[in-house]
C-alpha positions in Angstrom: -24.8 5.2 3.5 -21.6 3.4 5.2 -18.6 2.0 2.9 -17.2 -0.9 4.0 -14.0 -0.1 3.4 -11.6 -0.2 0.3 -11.9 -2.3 -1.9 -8.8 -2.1 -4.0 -6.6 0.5 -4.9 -5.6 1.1 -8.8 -1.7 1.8 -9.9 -0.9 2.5 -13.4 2.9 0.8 -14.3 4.9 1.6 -16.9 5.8 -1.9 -16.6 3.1 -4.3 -15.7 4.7 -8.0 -15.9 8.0 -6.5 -13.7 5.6 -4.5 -11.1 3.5 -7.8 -10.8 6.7 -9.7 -10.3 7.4 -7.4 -7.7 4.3 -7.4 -5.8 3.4 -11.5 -5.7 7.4 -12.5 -4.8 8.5 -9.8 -3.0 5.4 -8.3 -1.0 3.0 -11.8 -0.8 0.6 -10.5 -2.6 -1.7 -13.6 -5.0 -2.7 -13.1 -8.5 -6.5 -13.3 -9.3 -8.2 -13.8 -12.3 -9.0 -10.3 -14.1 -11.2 -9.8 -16.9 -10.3 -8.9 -20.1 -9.8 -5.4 -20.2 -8.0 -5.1 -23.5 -5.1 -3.7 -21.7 -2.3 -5.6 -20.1 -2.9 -5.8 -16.2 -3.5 -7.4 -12.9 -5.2 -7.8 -10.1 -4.2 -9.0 -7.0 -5.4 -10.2 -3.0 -4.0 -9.4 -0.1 -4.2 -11.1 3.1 -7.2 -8.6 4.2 -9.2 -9.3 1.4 -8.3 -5.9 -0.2 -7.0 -5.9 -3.9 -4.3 -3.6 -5.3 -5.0 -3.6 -9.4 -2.1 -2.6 -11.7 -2.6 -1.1 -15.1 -0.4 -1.0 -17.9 0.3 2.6 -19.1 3.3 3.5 -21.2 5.5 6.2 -20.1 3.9 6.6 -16.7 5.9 7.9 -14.1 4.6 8.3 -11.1 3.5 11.6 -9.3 5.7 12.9 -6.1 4.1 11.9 -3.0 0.6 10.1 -3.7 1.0 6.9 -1.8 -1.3 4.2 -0.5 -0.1 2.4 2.9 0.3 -1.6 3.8 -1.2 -2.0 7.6 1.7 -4.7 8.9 2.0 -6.0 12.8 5.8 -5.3 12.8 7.4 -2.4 11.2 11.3 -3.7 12.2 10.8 -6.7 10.3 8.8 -5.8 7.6 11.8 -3.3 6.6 13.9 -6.0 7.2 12.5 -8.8 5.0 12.0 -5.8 2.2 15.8 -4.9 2.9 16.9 -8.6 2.1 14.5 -8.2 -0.8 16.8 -5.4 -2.0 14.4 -2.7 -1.6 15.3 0.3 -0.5 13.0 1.0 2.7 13.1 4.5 4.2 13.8 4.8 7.9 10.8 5.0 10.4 8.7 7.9 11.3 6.5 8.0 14.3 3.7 9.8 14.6 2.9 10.5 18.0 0.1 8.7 19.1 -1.1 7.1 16.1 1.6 4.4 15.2 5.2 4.7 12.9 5.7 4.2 9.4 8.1 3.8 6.8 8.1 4.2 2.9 9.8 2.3 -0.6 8.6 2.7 -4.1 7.9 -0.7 -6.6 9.6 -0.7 -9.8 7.4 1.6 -11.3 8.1 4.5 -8.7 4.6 4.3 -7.1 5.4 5.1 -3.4 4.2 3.0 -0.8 4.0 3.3 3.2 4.2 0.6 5.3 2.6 1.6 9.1 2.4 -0.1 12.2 -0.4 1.7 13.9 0.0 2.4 17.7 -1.1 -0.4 20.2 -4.0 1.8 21.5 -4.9 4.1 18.7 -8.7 4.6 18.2 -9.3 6.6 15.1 -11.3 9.5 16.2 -14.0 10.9 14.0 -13.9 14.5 13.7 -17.3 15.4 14.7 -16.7 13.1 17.7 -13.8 15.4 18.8 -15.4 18.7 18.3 -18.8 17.5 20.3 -16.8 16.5 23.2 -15.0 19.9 23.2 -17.8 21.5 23.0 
């Protein structure tokens, strides 16, 4: 078996139509039709091709520290433009040898990282690793 990839990544809101607001005009993302679940929601496309669905769910608040991470080309300006956009972006982290990363919640407190992998960073696979040090 080999997974393509993610698909899309689900986000319960405690408020659907101002998280969607938030992720078509400030983050880029582009509204898609949804079926009719029989709950308010939405689904939407980024530039990739991957999807981030939100779902409607009253009272939700959001747990500490699950995230989901944005790949973007340039972490400075990202923060910036998101900055202008009135969010609150956290300051970069690098991680050595993989790439730097920053981190803002949506409306609903859902945290998100934004990363800016490393010019030469090859994801290694484990097994790979531990068969080359023998």
């Amino acid at each position: 078996m080999q997974l393509r990839g993610v698909h899309h990544v689900s986000l319960n809101v405690s408020d659907h139509g101002v998280a969607e607001r938030f992720y078509v005009d400030v983050l880029g993302l582009k509204k898609i039709v949804r079926p009719d679940f029989g709950i308010d929601g939405s689904w939407l496309l980024c530039a990739d091709g991957a999807q981030v669905h939100l779902i409607q769910t009253d009272g939700w608040t959001a747990p500490k520290g699950q995230h989901f991470a944005f790949g973007v080309a340039d972490l400075d300006a990202t923060r910036a433009a998101l900055a202008e956009a009135g969010v609150k972006v956290s300051e970069p982290n690098v991680v050595d040898g993989v790439g730097r990363q920053s981190f803002f919640k949506d409306p609903c407190g859902n945290l998100i990282e934004i990363n800016e992998p490393a010019a030469d960073y090859v994801p290694t696979p484990v097994d790979e690793m531990d068969a080359a040090l023998g």
